[in-house]
VOLOPA-505202 format. One record per residue: y, x, z of N, C-alpha, C, O in turn. Coordinates in steps of 0.001 Angstrom, whole numbers, padded with zeros to 6 digits, always signed. Example, Ala and Ser with C-alpha at 12.3 -4.5 7.8 and 13.67 -1.06 7.14 Angstrom:
<pts>
-005690+013190+007800-004500+012300+007800-003300+013200+007800-003319+014236+008465/-002250+012850+007080-001060+013670+007140+000030+012900+007870+001138+013409+008039/
</pts>
This chain:
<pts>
+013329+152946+096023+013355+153501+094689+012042+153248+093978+010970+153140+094574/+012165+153175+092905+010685+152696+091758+009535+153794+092502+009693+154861+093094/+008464+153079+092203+007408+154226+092932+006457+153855+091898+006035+152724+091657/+006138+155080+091246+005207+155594+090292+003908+156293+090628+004253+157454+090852/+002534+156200+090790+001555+156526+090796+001262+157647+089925+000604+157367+088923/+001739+159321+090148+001534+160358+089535+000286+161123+090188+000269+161488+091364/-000888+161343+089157-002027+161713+089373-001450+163152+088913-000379+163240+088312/-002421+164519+089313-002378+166053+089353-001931+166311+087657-001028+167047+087257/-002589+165713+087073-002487+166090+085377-001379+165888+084896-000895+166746+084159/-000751+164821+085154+000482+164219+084538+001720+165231+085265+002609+165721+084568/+001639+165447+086662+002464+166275+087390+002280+167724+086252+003262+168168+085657/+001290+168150+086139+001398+169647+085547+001688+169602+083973+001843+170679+083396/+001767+168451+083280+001859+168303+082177+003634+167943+082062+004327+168287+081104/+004072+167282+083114+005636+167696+083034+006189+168862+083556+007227+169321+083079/+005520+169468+084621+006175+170548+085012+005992+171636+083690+007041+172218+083415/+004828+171986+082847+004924+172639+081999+005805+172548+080583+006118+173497+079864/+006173+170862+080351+006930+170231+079282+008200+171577+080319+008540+172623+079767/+008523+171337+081289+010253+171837+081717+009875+173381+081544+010874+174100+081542/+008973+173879+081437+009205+175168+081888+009290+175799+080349+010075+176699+080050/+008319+175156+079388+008369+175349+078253+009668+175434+077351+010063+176189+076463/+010168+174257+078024+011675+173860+077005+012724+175099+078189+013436+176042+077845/+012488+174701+079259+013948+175592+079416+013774+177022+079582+014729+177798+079574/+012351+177446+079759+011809+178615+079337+012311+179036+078019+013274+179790+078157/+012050+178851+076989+011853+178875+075890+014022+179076+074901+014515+179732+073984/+014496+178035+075916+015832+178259+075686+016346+179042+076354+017483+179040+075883/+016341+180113+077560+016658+180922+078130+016376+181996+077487+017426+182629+077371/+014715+183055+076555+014773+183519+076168+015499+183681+074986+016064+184757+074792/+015587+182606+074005+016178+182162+072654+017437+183094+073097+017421+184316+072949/+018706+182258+073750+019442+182738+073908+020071+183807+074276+021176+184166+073869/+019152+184534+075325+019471+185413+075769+018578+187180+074949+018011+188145+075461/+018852+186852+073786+017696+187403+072740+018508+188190+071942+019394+187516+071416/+018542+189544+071612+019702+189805+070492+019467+189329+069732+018405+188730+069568/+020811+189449+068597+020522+188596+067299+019351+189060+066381+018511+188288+065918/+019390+190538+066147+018025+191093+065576+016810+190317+065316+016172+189850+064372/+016779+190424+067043+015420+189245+067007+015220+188045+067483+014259+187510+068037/+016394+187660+067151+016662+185993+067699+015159+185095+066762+014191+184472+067197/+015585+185415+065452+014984+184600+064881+013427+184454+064812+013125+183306+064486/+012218+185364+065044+011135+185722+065584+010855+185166+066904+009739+184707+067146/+011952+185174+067930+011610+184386+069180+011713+182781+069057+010958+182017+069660/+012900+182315+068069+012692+181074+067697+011684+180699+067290+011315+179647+067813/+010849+181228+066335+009603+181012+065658+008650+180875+066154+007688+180204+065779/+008840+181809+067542+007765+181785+069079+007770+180494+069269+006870+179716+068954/+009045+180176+069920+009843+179215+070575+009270+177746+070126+008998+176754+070803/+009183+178036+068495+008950+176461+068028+007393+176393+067896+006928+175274+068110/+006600+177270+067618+004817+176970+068505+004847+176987+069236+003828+176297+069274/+005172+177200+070723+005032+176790+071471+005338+175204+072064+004898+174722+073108/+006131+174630+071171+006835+173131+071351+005529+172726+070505+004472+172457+071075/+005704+172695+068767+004928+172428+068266+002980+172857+068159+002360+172402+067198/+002403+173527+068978+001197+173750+069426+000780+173782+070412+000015+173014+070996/+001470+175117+070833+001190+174976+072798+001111+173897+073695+000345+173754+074648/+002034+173121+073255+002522+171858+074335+001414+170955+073794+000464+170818+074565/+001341+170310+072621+000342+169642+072142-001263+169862+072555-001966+168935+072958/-001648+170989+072422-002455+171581+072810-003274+171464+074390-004401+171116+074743/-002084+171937+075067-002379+171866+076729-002158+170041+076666-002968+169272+077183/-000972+169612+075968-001476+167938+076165-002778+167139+076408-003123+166357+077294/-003414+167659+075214-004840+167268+074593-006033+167330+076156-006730+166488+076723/-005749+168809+076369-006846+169634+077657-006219+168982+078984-006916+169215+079971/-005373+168421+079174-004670+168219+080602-004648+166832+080806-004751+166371+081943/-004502+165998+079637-004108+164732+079878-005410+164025+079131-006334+163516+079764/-005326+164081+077491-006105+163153+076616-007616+163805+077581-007949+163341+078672/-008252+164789+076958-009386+164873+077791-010166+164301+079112-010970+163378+079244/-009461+165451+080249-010267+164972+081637-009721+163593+081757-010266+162838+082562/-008813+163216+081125-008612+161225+081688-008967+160303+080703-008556+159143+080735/-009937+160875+079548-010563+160409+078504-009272+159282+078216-009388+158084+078477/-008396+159716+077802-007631+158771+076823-007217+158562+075334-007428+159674+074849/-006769+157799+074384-007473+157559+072774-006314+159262+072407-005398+159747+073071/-006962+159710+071063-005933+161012+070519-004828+160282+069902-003889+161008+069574/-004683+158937+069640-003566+158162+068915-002129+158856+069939-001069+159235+069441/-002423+158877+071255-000772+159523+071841-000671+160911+070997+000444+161152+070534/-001540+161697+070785-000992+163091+069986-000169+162932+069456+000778+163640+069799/+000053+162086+068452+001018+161535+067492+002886+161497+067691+003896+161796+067054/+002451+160871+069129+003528+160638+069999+004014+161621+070407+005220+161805+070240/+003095+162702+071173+003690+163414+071583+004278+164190+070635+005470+164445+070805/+003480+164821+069250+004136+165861+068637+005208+165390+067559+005622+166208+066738/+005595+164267+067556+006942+163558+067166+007981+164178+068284+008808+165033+067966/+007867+163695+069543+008802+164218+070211+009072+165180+070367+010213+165490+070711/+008132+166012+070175+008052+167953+070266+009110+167964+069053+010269+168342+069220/+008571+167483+067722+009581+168190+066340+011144+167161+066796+012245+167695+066660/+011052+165913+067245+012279+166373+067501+013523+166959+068606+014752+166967+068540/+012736+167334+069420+013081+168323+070643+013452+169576+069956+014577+170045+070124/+012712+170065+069306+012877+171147+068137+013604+171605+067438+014051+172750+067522/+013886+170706+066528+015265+170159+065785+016148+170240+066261+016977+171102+065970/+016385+168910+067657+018007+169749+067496+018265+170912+068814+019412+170953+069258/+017272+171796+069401+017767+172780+070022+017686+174274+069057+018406+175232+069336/+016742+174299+067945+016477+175586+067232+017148+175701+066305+017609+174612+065965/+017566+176818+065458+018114+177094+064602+018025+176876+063609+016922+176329+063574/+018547+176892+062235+018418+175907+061386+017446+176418+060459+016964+175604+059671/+017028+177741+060399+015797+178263+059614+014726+177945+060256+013893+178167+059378/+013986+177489+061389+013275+176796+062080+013341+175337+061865+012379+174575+061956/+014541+175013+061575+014404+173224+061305+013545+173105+060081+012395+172776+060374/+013810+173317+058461+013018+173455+057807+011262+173569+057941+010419+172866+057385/+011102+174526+058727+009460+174353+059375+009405+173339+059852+008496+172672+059356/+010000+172789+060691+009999+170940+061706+010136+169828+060134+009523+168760+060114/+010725+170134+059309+010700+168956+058467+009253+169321+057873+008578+168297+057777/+008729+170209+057542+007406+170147+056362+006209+169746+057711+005047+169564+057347/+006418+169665+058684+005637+169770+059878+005316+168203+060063+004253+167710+060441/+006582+167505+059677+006785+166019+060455+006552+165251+058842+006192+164078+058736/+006826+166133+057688+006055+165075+056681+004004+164929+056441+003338+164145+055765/+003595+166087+057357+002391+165970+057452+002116+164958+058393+001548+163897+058136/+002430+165227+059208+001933+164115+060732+002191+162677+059717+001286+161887+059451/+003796+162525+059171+003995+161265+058700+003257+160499+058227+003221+159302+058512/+002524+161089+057397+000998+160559+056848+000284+159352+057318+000124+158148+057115/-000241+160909+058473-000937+159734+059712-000391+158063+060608-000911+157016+060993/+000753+158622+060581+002026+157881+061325+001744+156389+060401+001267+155305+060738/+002297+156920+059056+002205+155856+058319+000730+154562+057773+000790+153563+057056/-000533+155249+058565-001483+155000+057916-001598+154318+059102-001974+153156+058953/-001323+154793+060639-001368+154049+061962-000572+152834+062068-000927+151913+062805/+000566+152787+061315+001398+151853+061041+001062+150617+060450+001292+149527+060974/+000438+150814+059197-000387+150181+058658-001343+148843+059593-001229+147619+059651/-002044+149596+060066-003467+149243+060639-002334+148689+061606-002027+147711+060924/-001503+148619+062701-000892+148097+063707-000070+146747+063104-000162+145719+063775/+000767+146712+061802+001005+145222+061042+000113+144510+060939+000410+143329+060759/-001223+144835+060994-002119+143506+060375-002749+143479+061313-003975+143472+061200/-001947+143448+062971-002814+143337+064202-001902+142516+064657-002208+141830+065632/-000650+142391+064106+000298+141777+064469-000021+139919+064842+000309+139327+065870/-000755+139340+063621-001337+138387+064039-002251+138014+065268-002242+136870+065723/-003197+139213+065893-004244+138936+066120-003098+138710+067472-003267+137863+068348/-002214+139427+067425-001439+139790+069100-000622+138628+068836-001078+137839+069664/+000056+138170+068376+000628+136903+068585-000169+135904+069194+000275+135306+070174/-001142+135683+068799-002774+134200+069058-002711+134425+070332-002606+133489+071124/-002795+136367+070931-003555+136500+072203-002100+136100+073090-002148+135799+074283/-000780+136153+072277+000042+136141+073308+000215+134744+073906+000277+134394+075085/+000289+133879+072507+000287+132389+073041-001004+131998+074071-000748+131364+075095/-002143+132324+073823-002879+131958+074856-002522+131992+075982-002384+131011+076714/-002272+133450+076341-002026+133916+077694-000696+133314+078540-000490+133378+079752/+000071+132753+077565+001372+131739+077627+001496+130758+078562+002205+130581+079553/+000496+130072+077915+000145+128534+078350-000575+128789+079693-000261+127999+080584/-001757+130029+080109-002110+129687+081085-001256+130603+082018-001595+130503+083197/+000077+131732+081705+000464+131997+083052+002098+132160+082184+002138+133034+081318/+003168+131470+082391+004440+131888+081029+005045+132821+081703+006068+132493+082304/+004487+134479+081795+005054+135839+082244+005028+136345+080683+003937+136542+080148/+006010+136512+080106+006206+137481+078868+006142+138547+078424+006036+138837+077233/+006227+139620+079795+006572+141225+080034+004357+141028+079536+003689+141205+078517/+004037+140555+081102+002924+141000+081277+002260+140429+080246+001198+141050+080194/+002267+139604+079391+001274+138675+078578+001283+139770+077397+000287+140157+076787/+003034+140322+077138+002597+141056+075943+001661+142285+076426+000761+142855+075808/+002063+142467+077477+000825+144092+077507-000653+143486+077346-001500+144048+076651/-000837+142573+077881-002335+141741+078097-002745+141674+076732-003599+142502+076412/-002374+140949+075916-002468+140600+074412-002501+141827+073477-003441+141873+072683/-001383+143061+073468-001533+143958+072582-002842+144725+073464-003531+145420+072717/-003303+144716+074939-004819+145231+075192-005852+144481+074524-006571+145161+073791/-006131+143134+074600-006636+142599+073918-007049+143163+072514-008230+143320+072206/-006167+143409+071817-006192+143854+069970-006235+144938+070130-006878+145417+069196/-005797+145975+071055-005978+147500+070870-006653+148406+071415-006887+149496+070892/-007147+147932+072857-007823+148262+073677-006771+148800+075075-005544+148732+075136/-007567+149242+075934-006735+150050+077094-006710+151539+076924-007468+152399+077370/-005277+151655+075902-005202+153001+074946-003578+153295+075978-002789+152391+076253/-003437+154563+076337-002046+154940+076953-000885+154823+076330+000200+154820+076911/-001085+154698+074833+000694+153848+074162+000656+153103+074316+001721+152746+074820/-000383+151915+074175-000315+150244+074800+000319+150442+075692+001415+149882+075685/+000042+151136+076646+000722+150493+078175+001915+151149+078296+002682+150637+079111/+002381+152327+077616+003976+152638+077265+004317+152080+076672+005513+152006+076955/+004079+151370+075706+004686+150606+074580+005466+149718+075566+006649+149773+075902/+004314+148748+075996+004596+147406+076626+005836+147943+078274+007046+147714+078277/+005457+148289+078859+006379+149203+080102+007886+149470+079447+008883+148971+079967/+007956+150280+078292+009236+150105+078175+009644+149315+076934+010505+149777+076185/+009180+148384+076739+009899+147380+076314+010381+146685+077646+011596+146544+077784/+009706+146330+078437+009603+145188+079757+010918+146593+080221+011994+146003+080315/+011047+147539+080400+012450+148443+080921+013570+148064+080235+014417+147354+080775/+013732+148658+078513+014528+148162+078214+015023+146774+078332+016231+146877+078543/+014606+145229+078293+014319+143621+078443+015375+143945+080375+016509+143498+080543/+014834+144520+081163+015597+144428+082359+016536+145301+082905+017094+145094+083982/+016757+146428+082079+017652+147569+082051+018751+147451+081137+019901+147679+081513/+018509+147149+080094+020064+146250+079065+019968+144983+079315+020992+144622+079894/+019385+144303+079192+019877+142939+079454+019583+142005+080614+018778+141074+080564/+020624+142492+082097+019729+142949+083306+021297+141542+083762+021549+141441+084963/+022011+140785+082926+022827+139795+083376+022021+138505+083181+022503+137395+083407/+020141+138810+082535+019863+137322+081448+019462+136665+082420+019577+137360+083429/+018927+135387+082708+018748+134688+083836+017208+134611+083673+016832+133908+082736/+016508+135053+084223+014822+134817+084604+014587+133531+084353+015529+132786+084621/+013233+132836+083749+012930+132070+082959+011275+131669+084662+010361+132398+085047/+011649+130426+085056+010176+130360+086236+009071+129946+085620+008813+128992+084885/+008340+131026+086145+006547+130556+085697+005970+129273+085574+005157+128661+084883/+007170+129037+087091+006379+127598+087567+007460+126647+088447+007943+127055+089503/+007741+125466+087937+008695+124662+088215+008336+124422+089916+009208+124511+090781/+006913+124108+090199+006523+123439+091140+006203+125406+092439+005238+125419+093202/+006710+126076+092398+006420+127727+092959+007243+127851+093939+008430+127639+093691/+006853+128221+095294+007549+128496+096126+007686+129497+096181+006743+130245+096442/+009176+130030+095912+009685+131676+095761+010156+132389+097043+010848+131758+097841/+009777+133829+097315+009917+134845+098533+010629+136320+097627+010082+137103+096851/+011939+136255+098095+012462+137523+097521+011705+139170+098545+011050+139224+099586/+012071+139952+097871+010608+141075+098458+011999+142728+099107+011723+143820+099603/+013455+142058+098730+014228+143264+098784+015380+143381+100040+015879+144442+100415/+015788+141542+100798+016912+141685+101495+016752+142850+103000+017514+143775+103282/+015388+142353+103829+014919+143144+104685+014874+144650+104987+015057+145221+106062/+014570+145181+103710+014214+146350+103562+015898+147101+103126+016089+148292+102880/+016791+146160+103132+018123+147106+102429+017891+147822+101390+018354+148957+101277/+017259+147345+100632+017165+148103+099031+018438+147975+098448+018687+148978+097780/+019505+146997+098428+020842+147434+097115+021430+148536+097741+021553+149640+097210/+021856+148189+099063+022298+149102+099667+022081+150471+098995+022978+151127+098466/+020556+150888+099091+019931+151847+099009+020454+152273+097526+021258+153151+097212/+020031+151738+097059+020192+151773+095506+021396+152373+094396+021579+152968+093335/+022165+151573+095782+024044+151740+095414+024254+153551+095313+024615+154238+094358/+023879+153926+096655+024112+154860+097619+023297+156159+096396+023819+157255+096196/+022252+155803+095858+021503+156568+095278+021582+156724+093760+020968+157604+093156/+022266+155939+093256+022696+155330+092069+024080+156488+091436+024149+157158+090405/+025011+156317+092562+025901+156791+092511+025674+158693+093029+026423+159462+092427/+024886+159209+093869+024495+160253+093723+024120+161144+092660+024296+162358+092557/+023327+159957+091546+022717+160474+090191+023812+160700+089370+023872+161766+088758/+025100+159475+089206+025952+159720+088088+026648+161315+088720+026786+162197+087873/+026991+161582+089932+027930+162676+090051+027043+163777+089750+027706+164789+089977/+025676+164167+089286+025148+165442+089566+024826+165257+088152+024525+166325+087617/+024783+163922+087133+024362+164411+085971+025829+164287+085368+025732+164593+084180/+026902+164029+085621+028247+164672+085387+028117+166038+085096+028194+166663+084038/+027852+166444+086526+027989+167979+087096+026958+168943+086221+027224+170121+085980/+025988+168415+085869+025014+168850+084759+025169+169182+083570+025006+170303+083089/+025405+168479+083188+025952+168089+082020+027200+169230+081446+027166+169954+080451/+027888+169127+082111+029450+170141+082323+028715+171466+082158+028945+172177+081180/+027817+171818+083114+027126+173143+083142+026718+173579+081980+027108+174607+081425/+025703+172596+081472+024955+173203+080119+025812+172839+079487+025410+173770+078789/+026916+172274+078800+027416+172543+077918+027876+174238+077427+027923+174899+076390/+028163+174418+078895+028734+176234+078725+027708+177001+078277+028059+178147+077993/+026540+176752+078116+024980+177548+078019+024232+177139+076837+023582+178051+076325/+024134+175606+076080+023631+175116+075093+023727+173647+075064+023260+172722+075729/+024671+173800+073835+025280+171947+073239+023392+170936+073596+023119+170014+074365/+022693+171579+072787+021825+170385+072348+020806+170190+073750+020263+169162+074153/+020769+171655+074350+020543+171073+075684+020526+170276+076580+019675+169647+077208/+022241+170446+076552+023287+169526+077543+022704+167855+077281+022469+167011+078146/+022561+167721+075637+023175+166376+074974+021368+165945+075229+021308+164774+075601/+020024+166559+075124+019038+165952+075760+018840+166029+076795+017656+165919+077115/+019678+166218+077697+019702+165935+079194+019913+165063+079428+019281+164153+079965/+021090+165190+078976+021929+163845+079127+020972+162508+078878+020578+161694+079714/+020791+162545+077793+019875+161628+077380+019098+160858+077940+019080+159627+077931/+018198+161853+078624+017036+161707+079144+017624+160573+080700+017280+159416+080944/+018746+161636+081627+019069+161287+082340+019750+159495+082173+019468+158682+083053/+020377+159202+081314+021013+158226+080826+019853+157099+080832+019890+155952+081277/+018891+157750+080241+017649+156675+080284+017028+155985+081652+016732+154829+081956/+016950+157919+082675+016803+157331+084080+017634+156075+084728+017080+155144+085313/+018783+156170+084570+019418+154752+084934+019101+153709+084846+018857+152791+085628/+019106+153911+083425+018593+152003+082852+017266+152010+083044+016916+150834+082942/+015886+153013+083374+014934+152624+084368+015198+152527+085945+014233+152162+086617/+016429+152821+086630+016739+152672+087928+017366+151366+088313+017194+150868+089426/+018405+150588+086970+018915+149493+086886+017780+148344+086685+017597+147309+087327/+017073+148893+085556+015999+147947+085216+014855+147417+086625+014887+146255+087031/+014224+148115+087027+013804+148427+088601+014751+147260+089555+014076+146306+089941/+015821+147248+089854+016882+146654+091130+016404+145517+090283+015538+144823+090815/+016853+145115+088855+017501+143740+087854+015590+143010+088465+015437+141956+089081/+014429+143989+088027+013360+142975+088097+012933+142848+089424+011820+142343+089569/+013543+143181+090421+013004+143570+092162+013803+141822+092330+013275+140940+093007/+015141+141629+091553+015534+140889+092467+015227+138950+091586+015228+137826+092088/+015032+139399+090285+014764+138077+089392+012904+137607+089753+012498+136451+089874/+011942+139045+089873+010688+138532+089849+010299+138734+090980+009799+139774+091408/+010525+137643+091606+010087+137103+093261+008263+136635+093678+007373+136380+092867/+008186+136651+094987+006762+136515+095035+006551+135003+095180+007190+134387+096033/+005481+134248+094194+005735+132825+094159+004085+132568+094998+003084+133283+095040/+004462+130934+095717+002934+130409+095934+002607+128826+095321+002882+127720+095787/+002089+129124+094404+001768+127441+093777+000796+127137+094600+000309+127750+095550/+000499+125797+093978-000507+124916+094998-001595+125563+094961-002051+125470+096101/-002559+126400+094089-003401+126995+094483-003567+128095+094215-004667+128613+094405/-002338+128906+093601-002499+130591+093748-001807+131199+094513-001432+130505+095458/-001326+132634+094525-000283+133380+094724-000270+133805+093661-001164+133508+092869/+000929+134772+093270+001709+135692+092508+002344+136606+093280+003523+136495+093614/+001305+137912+093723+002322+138980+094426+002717+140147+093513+001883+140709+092803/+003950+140481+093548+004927+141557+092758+005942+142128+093440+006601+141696+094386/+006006+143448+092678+007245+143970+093216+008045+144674+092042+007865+145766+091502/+009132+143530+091798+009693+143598+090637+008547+143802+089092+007687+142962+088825/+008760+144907+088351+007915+145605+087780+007281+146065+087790+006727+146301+086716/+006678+146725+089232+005932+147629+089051+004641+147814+089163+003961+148791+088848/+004198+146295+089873+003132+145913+090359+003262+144451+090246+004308+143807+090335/+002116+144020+090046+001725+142627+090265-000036+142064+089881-000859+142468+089059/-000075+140851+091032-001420+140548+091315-001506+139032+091005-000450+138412+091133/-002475+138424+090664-002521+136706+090630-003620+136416+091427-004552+137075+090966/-003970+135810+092327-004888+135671+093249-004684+134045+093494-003635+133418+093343/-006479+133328+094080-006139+132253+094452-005730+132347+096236-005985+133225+097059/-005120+131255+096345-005204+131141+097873-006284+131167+098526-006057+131520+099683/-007676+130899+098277-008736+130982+098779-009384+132341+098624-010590+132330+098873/-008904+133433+098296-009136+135110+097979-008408+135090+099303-009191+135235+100242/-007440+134985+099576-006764+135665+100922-007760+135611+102064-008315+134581+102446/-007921+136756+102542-008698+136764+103782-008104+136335+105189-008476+135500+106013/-006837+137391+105143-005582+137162+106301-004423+138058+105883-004385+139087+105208/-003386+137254+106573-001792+137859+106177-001295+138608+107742-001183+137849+108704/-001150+139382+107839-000427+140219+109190+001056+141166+109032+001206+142263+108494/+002071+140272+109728+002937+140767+109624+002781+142234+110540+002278+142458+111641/+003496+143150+109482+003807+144680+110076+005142+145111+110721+006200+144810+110167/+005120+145883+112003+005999+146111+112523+006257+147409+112535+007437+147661+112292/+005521+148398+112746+005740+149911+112597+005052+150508+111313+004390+149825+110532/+005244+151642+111203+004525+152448+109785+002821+151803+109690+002027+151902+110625/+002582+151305+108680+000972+151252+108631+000182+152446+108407+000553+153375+107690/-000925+152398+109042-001802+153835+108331-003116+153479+107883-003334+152756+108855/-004020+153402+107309-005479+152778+107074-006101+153965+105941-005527+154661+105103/-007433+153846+106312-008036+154771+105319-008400+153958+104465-008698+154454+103378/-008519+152422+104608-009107+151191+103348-008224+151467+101825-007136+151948+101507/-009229+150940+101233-008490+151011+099962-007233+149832+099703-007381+148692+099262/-005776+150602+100191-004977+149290+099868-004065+150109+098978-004128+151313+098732/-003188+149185+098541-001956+149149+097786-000985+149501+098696-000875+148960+099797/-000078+150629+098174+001088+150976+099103+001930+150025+098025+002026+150487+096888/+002401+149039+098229+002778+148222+096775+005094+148030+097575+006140+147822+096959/+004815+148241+098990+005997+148386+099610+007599+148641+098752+007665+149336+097738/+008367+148203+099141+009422+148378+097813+010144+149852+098145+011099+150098+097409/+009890+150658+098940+009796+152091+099385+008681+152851+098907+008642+154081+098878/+007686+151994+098495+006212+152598+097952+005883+152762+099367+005415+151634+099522/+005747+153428+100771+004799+153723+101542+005087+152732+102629+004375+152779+103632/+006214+151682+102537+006388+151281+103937+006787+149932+103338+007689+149799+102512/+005848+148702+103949+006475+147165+104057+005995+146678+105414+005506+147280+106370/+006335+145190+105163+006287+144597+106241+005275+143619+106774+005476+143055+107849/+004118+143384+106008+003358+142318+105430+002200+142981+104884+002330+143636+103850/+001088+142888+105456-000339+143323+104227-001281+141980+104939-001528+141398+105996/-001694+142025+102853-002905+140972+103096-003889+141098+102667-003920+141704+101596/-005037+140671+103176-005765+141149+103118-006904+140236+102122-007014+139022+102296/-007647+140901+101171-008469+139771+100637-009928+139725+100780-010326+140768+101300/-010885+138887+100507-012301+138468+100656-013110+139486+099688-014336+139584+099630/-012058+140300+098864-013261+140894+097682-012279+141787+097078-011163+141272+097150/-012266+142886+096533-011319+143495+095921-010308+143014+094915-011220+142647+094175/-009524+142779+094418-008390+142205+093420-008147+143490+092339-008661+144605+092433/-007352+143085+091440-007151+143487+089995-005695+143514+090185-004985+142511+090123/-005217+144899+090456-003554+145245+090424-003474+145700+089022-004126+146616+088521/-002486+144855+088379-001681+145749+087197-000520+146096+087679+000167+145280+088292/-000053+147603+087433+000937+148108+086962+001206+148737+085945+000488+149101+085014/+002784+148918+086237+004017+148966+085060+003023+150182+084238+002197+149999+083344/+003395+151307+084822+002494+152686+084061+001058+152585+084046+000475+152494+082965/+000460+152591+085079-000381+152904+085427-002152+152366+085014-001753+151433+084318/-002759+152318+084974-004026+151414+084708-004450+150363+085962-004174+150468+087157/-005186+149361+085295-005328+148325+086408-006079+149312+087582-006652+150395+087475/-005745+148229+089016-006163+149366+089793-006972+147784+090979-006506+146657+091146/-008250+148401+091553-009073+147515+091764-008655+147705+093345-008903+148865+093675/-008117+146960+094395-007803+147075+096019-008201+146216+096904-008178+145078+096436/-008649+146277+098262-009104+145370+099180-007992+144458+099524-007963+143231+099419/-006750+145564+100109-005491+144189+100617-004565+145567+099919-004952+146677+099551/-002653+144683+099938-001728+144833+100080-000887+144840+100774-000640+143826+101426/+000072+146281+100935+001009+146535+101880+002537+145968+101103+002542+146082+099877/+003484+145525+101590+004499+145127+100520+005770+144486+101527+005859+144086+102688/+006377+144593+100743+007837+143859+101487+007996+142380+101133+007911+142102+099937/+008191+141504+101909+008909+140173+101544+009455+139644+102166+008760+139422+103158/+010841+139020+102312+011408+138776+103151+011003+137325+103503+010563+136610+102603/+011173+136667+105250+011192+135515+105631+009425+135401+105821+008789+134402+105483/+008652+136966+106589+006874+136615+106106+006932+135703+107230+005728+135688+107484/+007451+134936+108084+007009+134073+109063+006957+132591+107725+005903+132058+107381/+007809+132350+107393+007638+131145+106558+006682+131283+105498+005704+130541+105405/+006983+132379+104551+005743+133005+103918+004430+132757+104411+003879+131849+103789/+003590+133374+105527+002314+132941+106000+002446+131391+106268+001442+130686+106176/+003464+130944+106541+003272+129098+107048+002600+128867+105468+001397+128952+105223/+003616+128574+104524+003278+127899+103517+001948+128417+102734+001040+127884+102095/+002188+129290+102990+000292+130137+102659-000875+129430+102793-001724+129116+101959/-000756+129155+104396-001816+128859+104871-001696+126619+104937-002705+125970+105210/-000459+125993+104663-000306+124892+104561-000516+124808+103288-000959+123666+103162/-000474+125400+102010-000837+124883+100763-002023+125183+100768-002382+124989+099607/-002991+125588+101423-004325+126442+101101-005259+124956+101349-006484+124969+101229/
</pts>
C-alpha cells in the first residue's frame, strides 16, 4: 500500500481537522432548536479560525513553511462550512470568502506571469531527463521556491495523470534503459485487489450510515473517500508503468510515485540482495513497496537526494526497495558500470 512519510505535526493536524468537523456536527445536531443556531455560529469559528489558527502553530510555524497554504486551507474550511451549516451561517461563509478572494486573486495574478518562467524551466529539465510528473514539480520549484502547495500542487496533478487516466501507455525516458519491475515478488496486485475491495464495502457501509445522521456529511465522506481510490489506483497504475531503469551510466531508482532517485553507476557502493526483515540504525530509505520490507538495498559512496511524492527531498546513505529478478539486476549493474 502507498507509504507516506507522516511527521508528529501533520498526524495532530488531521486528527484535530476529524475531531473538529465531526465534533462540531455531533453537537450541531444534537442541540435543541433554541440554540441550534448560536452553536452553529460556534461551529463555524471554529472551522473558520480555530482550525486555521492551530494550522498556522502546528504546521506553517515549527516546519517553517510559506503562509501562501493559509489560503488553501481556509478555502477548504469555508467550503466544508457551507455545505454542512445552516443557511444563516452560509451568508457569513460568503462575505468571509469574498475577503480572502482578494488575496486569492492577487496570488493568481503573480502565478500567470510565472507561467513563462515554468515552461523554460520545464523544457530544460526535458531534454536532460523526459520524466514529466517530476520535471513539472522541479520547474514550478525552480520559479516558486520549495513552498508546500508546490509540492501538492505538482503530487496531485501526477495522482490525478495516474488515477484517471491509469489505461495511458507510459512514454520511456530512455530508448536505450534496461527496465526492472519493483511489484511481481512482493504480490502487491494481489494485495491491492484484496484491499481495494475491503475499502469499497465499508465506504458503502459508511456512507448508508451517515446518511441517517447528516446528508452533507455522508456526501463529504464520500468524497473524500472516492478520492482515496483514485490515490490507491493511481499508486498500483504508477508502481507498475514506472519501472527501475539502468542506462549506460546511471540508475533511476523508484517506486512508482512515491519515491525516486537518479544516481550514477559509479555512486553505487554495493547492491545486497535481502532475505529476511532488514534492521539498520544507518540512515536509509525504507523505499520497499510495503514501505518497511524489500528485497534489495544499495548502498552508496556519499549520501543521495530522494524526492518524494509528498514529502521534501530527503538526503540517504543506501536504499531498501523491492525489484524483481535482483540477481540479473546486480549483473547488469555491475556489467554496464
Amino acid at each position: 500500500m502507498p507509504a507516506i512519510s507522516l511527521n508528529k505535526n501533520v498526524i495532530s493536524i488531521i486528527l484535530l481537522a476529524i475531531a473538529i468537523f465531526f465534533g462540531g456536527l455531533i453537537i450541531v445536531n444534537n442541540t435543541a432548536a433554541i440554540h441550534r443556531d448560536s452553536v452553529a455560529t460556534g461551529f463555524l469559528c471554529d472551522l473558520l479560525i480555530t482550525f486555521p489558527m492551530c494550522y498556522y502553530f502546528i504546521i506553517i510555524r515549527p516546519l517553517k513553511k510559506s503562509g501562501r497554504g493559509m489560503l488553501l486551507v481556509f478555502a477548504a474550511c469555508c467550503g466544508v462550512a457551507y455545505l454542512v451549516l445552516p443557511a444563516q451561517q452560509r451568508q457569513m461563509i460568503i462575505q468571509a470568502r469574498k475577503l480572502s478572494s482578494v488575496v486569492e486573486l492577487v496570488l493568481l495574478g503573480y502565478a500567470v506571469t510565472k507561467i513563462k518562467k515554468i515552461v523554460a524551466a520545464y523544457k530544460i529539465r526535458q531534454i536532460e531527463f523526459a520524466d514529466p510528473l517530476y520535471n513539472l514539480r522541479g520547474s514550478m520549484h525552480d520559479v516558486f521556491g520549495d513552498v508546500v502547495i508546490v509540492r501538492v500542487l505538482a503530487s496531485e496533478m501526477a495522482i490525478l495523470r495516474y488515477g484517471l487516466l491509469f489505461w495511458k501507455k507510459e512514454k520511456s525516458v530512455s530508448n536505450e534503459a534496461i527496465a526492472f519491475s519493483t511489484h511481481r515478488e512482493s504480490g502487491y496486485i494481489a494485495i491491492w485487489c484484496i484491499f481495494l475491495a475491503a475499502v469499497l464495502v465499508e465506504i458503502v457501509a459508511f456512507h448508508l450510515l451517515l446518511m441517517r445522521w447528516s446528508k452533507p456529511a455522508a456526501i463529504i465522506t464520500t468524497f473524500i473517500s472516492v478520492y482515496g481510490i483514485v490515490f490507491f489506483i493511481a499508486d498500483l497504475s504508477a508502481i507498475l508503468k514506472r519501472k527501475v531503469l539502468i542506462n549506460n551510466d546511471s540508475v533511476i531508482l523508484r517506486t512508482g510515485l512515491r519515491w525516486q532517485v537518479r544516481v550514477l553507476k559509479s555512486e553505487v557502493a554495493a547492491v545486497n540482495k535481502i532475505v529476511n526483515d532488514y534492521q539498520s540504525d544507518e540512515n536509509y530509505l525504507k523505499g520497499g513497496i510495503m514501505n518497511k520490507n524489500g528485497n534489495v538495498l544499495i548502498k552508496f559512496k556519499a549520501p543521495v537526494t530522494v524526492e518524494r511524492l509528498y514529502g521534501s527531498p530527503k538526503q540517504v546513505e543506501s536504499i531498501l526497495m523491492n525489484i524483481d529478478d535482483v540477481e540479473r539486476f546486480i549483473t547488469e549493474l555491475y556489467n554496464l558500470s
